[in-house]
N, C-alpha and C positions, 0 to 999 in steps of 0.2 A: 757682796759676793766676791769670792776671789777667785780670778783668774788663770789662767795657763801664761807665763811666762813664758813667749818666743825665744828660743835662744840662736845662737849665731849658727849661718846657715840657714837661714827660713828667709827668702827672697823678701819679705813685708821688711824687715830690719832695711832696706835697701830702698827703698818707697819715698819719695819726697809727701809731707801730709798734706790731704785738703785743705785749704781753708774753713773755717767752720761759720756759717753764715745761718744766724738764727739759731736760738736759743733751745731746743728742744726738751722734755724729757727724756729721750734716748742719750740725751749727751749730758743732762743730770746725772742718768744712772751709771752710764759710762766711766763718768769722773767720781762719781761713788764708789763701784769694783776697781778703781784704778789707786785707788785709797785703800782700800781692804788688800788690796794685791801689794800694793809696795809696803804697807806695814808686815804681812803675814812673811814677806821677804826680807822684813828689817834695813830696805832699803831707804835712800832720804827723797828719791827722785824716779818717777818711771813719766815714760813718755808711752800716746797710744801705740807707736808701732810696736810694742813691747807686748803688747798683747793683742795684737796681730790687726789693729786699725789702723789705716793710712790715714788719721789727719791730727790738725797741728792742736792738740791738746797734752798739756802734761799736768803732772802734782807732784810736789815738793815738799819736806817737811824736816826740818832740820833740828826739830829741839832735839838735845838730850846730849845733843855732839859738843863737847866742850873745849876739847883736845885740838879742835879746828874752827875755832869762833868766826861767826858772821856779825856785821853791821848793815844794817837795813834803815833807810832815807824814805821815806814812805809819803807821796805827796807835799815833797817838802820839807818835810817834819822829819827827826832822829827816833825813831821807835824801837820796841824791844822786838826783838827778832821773834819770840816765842810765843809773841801774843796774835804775829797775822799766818799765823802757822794750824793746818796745813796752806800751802797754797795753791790753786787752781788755774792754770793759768792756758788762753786760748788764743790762738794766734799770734806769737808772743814778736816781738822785733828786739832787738838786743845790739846796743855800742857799745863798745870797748869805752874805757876811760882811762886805763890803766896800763902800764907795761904788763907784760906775759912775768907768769912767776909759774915756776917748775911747782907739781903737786901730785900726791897720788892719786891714782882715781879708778875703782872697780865699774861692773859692768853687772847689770842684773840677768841679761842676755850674755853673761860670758863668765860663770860662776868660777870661781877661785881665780881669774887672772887678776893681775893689777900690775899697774905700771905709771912711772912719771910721765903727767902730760903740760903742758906751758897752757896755760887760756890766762888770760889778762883778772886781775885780783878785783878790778873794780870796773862794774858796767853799766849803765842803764837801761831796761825793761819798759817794754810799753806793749799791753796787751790787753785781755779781758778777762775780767772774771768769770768766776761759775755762772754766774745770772748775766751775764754779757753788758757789764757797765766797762766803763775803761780805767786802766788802772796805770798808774805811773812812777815808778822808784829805782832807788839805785842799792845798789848792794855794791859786799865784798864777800872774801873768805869762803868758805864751804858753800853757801849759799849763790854766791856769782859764780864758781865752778859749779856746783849741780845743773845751774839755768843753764849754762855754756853746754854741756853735755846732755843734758836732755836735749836744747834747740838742736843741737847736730841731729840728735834720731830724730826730727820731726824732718830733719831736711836729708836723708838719707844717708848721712855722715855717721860712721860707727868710730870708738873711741880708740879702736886699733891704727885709724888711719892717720890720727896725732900724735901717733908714736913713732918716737927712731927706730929707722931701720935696723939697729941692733939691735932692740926690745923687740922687734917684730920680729924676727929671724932668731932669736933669744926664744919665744913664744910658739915659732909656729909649731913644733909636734902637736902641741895642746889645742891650735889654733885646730888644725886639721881635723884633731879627732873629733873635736867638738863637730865641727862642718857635718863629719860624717855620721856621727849620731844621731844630727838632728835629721839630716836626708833620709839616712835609715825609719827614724819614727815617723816621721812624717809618709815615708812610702805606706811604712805599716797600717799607719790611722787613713789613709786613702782607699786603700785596701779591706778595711774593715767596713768601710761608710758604702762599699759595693754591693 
């Protein structure tokens, strides 16, 4: 099923996430619509605050993107990126391994902006899967920037706050209205549920 995409200005985007302890069906289905929602948004990455859950679950899915190739170390091992795709990932921890390299990066919660952000090109990942085994690898390229930027929205970090102050100040008209659109809907749908 697909989602309502929170967009910026919805206090949940600001949320640090739960821990996710135990497996459930709820969080099956969760990471299922969270699938459905980031494809139907042509997105490669949504985190749950995105759709207005506070805890540390995201999914990722990179194939198709060429133009910004990933390599994925999977357990050790050099694998094809498109093969452990999509990915699911739960309580994730993330090392830098790499120096910060400048890249573009959009915001599914902040449609049409984009802007150069630094996150480090190679990092290691340690976290759970869907069915709550542990899972262990390293990446680069698109794939190490999506994790990088998804983990910030599980920790209340939005992609605006990795940006120069120029970019930001470049940004804010857009920034604002956005803000207030969504306060606006958000009044409105509170208003309606009366």
């Amino acid at each position: 099923m697909v989602l309502e995409i929170v967009k910026y200005g919805d206090p949940v985007l600001r949320q640090r996430g739960a821990r996710i302890e135990g497996i459930a069906a709820e969080v099956a289905q969760l990471a299922a619509d969270m699938l459905d929602t980031m494809r139907a948004a042509r997105g490669v990455g949504l985190a749950a605050q995105q759709v207005g859950r506070a805890c540390q679950l995201t999914v990722l899915d990179v194939r198709g993107i060429e133009d910004r190739p990933s390599t994925l170390e999977w357990e050790g091992k050099s694998v094809v990126v498109d093969e452990f795709m999509p990915l699911v990932l739960l309580n994730p921890e993330v090392k830098a391994l790499g120096d910060p390299v400048a890249g573009p990066e959009g915001c599914l919660s902040f449609p049409e902006l984009y802007a150069e952000i630094s996150r480090p090109d190679q990092i290691e990942v340690k976290a759970q899967d869907r069915n709550g085994r542990p899972v262990h690898f390293r990446c680069t390229g698109l794939l190490a920037r999506a994790i990088q930027h998804e983990l910030d929205h599980l920790r209340g970090i939005l992609f605006i706050d990795r940006m120069s102050a120029e970019k930001r100040a470049e940004l804010k008209p857009e920034l604002d209205l956005l803000q207030a659109e969504t306060r606006f809907a958000r009044k409105r749908k509170a208003a309606a549920l009366r």
